[in-house]
C-alpha positions as CSV (number, residue, x, y, z in Angstrom):
1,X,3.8,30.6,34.1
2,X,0.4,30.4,33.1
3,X,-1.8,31.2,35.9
4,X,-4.6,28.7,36.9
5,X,-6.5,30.0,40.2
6,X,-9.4,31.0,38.1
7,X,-8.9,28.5,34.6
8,X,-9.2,25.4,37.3
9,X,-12.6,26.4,38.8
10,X,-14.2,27.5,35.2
11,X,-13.0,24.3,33.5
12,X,-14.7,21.9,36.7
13,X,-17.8,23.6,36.7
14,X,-18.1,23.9,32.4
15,X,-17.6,20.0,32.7
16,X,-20.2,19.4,35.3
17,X,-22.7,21.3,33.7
18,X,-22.8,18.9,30.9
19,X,-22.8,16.5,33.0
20,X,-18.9,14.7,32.4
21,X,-17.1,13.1,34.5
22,X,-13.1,13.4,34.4
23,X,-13.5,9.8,33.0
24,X,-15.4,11.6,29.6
25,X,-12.7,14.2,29.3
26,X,-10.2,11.3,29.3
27,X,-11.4,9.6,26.6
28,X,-12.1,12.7,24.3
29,X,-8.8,14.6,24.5
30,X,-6.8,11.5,25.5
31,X,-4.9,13.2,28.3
32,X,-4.7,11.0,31.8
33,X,-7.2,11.5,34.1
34,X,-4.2,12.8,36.8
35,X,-3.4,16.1,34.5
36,X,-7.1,16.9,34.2
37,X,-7.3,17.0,37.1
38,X,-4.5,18.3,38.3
39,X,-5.6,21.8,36.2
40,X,-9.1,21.9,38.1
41,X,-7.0,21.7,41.6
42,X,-4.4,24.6,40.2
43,X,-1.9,22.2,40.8
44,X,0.9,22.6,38.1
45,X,3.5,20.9,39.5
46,X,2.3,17.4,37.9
47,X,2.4,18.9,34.6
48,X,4.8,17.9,32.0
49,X,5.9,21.5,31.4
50,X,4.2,25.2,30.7
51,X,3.7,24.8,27.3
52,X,1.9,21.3,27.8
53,X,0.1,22.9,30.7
54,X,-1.3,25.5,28.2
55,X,-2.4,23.0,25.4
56,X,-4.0,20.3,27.6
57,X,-6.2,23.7,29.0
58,X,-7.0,24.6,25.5
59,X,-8.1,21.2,24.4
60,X,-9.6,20.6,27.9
61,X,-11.7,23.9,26.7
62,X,-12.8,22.9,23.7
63,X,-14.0,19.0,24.9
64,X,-16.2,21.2,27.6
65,X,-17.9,23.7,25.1
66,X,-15.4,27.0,26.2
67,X,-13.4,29.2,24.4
68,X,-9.7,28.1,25.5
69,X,-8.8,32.2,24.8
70,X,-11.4,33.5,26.6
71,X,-10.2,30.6,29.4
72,X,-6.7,31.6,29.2
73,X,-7.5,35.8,28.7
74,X,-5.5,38.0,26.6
75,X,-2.5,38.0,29.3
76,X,-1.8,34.7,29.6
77,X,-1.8,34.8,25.3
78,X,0.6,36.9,25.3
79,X,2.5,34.7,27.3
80,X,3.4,31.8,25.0
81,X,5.9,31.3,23.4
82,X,5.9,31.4,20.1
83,X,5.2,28.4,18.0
84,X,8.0,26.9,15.8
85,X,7.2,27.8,12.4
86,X,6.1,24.3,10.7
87,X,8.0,23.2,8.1
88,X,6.4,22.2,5.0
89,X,7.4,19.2,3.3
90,X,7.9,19.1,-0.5
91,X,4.9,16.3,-1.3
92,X,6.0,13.9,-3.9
93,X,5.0,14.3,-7.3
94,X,1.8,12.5,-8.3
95,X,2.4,9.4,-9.8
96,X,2.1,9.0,-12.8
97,X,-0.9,7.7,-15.0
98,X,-0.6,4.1,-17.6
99,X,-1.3,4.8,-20.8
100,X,-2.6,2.0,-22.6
101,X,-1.9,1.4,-26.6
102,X,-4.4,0.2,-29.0
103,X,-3.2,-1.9,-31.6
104,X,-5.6,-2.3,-34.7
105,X,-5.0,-4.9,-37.3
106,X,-3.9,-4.0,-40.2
107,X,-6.0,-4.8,-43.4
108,X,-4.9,-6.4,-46.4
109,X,-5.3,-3.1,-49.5
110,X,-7.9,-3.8,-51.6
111,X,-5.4,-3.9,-54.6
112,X,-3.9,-7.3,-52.9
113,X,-7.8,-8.8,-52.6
114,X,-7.8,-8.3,-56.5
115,X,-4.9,-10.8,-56.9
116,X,-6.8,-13.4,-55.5
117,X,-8.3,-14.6,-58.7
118,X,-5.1,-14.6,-60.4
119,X,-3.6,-16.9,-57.7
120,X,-6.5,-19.3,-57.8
121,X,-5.1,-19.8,-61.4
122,X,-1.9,-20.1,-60.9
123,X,-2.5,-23.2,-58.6
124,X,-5.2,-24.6,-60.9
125,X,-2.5,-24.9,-63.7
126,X,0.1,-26.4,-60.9
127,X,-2.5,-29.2,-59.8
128,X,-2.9,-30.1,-63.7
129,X,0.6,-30.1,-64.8
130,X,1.2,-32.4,-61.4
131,X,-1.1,-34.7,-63.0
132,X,-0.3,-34.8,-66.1
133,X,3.2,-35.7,-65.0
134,X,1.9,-37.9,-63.1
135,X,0.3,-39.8,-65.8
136,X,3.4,-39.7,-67.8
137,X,5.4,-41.6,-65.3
138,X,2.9,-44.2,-64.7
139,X,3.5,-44.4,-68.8
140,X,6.5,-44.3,-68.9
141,X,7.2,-46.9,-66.1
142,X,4.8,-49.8,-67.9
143,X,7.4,-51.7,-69.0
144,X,9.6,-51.8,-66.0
145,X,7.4,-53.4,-63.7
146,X,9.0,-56.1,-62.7
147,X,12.3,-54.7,-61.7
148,X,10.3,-51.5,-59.8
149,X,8.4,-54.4,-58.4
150,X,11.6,-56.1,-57.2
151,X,13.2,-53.0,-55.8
152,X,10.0,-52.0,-54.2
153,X,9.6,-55.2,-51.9
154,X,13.3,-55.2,-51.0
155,X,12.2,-51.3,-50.3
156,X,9.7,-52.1,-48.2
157,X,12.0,-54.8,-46.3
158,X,14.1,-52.2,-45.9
159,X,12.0,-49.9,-44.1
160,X,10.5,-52.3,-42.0
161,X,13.2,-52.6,-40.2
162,X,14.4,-49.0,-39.9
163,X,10.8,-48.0,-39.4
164,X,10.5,-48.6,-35.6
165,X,13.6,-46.9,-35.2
166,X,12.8,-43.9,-36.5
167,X,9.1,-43.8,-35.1
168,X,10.8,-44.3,-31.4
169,X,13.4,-41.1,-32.6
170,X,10.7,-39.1,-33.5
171,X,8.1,-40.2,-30.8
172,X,11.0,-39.3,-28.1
173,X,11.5,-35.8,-29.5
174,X,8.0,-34.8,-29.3
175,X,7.8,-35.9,-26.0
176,X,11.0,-33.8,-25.1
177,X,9.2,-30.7,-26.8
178,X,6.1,-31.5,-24.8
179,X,7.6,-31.6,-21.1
180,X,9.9,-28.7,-22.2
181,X,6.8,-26.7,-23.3
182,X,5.4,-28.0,-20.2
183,X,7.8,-26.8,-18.0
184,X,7.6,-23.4,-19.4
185,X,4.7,-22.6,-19.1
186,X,4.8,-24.0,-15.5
187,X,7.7,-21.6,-14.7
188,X,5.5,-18.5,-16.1
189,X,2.6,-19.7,-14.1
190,X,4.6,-19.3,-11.0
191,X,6.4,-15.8,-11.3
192,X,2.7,-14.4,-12.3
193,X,1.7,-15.9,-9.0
194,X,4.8,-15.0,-7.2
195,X,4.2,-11.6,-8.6
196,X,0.6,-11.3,-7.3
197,X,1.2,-12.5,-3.9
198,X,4.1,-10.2,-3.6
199,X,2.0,-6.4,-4.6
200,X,-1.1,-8.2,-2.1
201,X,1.4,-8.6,0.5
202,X,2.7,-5.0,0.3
203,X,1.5,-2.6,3.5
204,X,-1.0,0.0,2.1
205,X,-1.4,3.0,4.3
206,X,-5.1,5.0,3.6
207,X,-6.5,7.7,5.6
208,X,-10.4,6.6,6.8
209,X,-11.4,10.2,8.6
210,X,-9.5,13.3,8.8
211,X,-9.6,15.7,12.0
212,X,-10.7,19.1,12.7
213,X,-9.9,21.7,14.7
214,X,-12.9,21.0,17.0
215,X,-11.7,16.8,17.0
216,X,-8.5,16.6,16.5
217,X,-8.6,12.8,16.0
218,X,-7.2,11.6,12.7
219,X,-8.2,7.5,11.8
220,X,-5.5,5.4,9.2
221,X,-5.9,1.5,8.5
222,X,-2.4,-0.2,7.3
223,X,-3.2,-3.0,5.4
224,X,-0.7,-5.9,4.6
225,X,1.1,-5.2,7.9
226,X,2.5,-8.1,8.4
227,X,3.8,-9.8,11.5
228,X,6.0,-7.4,13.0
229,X,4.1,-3.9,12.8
230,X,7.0,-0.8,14.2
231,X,6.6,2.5,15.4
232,X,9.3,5.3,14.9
233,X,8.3,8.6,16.5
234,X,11.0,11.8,15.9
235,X,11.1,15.3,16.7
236,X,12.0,18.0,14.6
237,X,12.1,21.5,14.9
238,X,11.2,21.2,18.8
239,X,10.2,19.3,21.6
240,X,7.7,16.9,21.5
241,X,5.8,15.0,24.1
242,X,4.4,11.6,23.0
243,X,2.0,9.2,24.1
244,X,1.3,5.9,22.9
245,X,-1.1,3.9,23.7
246,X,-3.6,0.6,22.8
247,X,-6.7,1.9,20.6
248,X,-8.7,-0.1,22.8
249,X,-8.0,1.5,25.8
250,X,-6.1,-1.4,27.5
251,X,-3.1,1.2,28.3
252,X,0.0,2.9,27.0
253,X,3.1,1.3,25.3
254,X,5.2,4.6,25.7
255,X,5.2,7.7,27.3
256,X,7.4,10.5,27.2
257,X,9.5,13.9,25.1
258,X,11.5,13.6,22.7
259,X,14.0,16.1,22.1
260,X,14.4,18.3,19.0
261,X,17.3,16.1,16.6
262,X,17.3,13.6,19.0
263,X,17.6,9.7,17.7
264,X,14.0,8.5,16.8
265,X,12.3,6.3,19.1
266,X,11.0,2.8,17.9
267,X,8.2,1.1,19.6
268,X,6.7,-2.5,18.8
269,X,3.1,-2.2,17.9
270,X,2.9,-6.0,16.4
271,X,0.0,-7.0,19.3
272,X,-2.0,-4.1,19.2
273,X,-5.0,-4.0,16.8
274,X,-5.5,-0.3,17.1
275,X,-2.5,2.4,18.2
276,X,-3.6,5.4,19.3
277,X,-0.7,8.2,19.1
278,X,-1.3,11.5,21.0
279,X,1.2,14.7,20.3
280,X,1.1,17.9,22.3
281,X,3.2,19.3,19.1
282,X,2.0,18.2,16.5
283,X,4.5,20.3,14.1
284,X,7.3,19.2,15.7
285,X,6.5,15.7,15.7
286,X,7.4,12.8,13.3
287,X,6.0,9.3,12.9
288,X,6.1,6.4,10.4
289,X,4.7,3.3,10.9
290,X,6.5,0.0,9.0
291,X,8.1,3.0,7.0
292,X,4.8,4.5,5.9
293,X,4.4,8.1,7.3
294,X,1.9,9.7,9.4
295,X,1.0,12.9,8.6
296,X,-1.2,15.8,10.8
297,X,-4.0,16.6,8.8
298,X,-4.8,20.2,10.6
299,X,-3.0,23.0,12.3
300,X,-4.1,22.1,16.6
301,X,-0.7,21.6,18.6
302,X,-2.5,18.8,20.6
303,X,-3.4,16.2,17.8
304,X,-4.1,12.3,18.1
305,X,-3.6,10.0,15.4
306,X,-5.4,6.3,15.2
307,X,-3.9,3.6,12.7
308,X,-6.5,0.2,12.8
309,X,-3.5,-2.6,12.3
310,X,-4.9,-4.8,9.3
311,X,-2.5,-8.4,9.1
């Protein structure tokens, strides 16, 4: 048991010397005005357990300008139990990075440009065979006039009436083609925007300000977080007392331990703007929030973590 005739007294008067009330205190280290002052009285009883006692007098330390092992002495060290050794969790691989490809155009060799000469001759001779043949079947076709005349008008009869027809056909399948290319490129429009709305709408967890070991106060914004916004909070490899609370000081949610293996805890955050998570283990602590986890950026067993809720 940690003894607190003496710690009690040099804690008060560190914090009226600067001029704090237990009200400042509060809203530093987070801890409820009752177990602040609680340790100035001595009185223990109130508190959640030895090795809370100890922390909340370290951090209490700290907030008021002391040294928390000069406050507790070397005999009261020596008392504590040792820490669980934190376990270190294998980080996942960075992802990895796109690679874009480059694809040049291929040029024509200049051995094909030098054919071009010999092509523009090739379709000269074409054009003047066409019309020489041409003139040979107008010719040749002098002296049947009359009957090409004959069979040209009952032609012409002909197509007139099969002409509509055909025009109708053909002016039906190009409308078909049109509304079918239409409706493609409608469908492709919408998956693109189905597939935008869908990675804008996916919760984004990023880290605004680490803490240290003299602020233990870690800030996260969760973007995209929908409508529902969950808490889990877990414990592993030891006990861990939680406290959750409203960022903007309008009171807590939960309060509480959570035993070592136990079943996680899940608390709805969805109408808070701001949660404010305090851990007097940190290392033994787990949280995720809409399945995106929290992590303790420093070694301090008291530790509080802020996520600012983005819809």
């Amino acid at each position: 048991m940690v003894v607190l005739m003496d710690i009690g007294a040099k804690l008060r008067e560190a914090r009226e010397s600067k001029g704090m009330t237990l009200e400042d205190v509060q809203q530093r280290t987070k801890i409820q005005k009752r177990y602040l002052k609680a340790i100035e009285e001595n009185n223990h009883s109130v508190m959640p357990g030895e090795f809370y006692t100890r922390a909340f007098i370290k951090e209490y330390a700290q907030t008021v300008g002391l040294n928390p092992d000069e406050v507790l002495g070397p005999k009261q060290q020596q008392q504590e139990t040792p820490a669980a050794v934190p376990v270190q969790e294998k980080s996942e691989a960075p992802s990895r990075q796109e690679r874009s490809r480059v694809r040049e155009n291929d040029r024509p060799p200049r051995k094909e440009r030098k054919g071009i000469p010999y092509l523009s001759s090739i379709i000269i001779g074409l054009i003047v065979l066409a019309a020489i043949i041409v003139v040979v079947f107008i010719y040749a076709g002098g002296t049947n006039n009359n009957n090409e005349n004959n069979s040209a008008n009952q032609q012409q009869n002909e197509d007139q009436v099969t002409s509509p027809e055909s025009e109708q056909e053909s002016g039906n399948d190009t409308a078909d083609q049109s509304a079918e290319s239409e409706e493609q490129a409608n469908e492709a429009a919408e998956e693109e925007q189905a597939q935008q709305e869908e990675e804008q709408t996916e919760p984004k967890l990023s880290v605004d300000e680490e803490g240290t070991a003299s602020n233990p106060v870690t800030t996260y914004t969760l973007e995209n977080a929908g409508d529902e916004v969950t808490l889990k909070l877990s414990a592993q490899d030891g006990d861990a007392w939680l406290q959750v609370g409203d960022g903007n000081n309008a009171g807590n949610v939960y309060t509480g331990t959570i035993a070592d293996g136990s079943e996680a805890v899940e608390q709805d955050v969805s109408d808070l703007e701001t949660v404010s998570i305090k851990t007097g283990f940190a290392r033994a602590t787990k949280l995720e929030i809409n399945g995106q986890e929290l992590t303790f950026p420093i070694d301090n067993d008291v530790q509080t973590i802020t996520v600012n809720i983005k819809k």
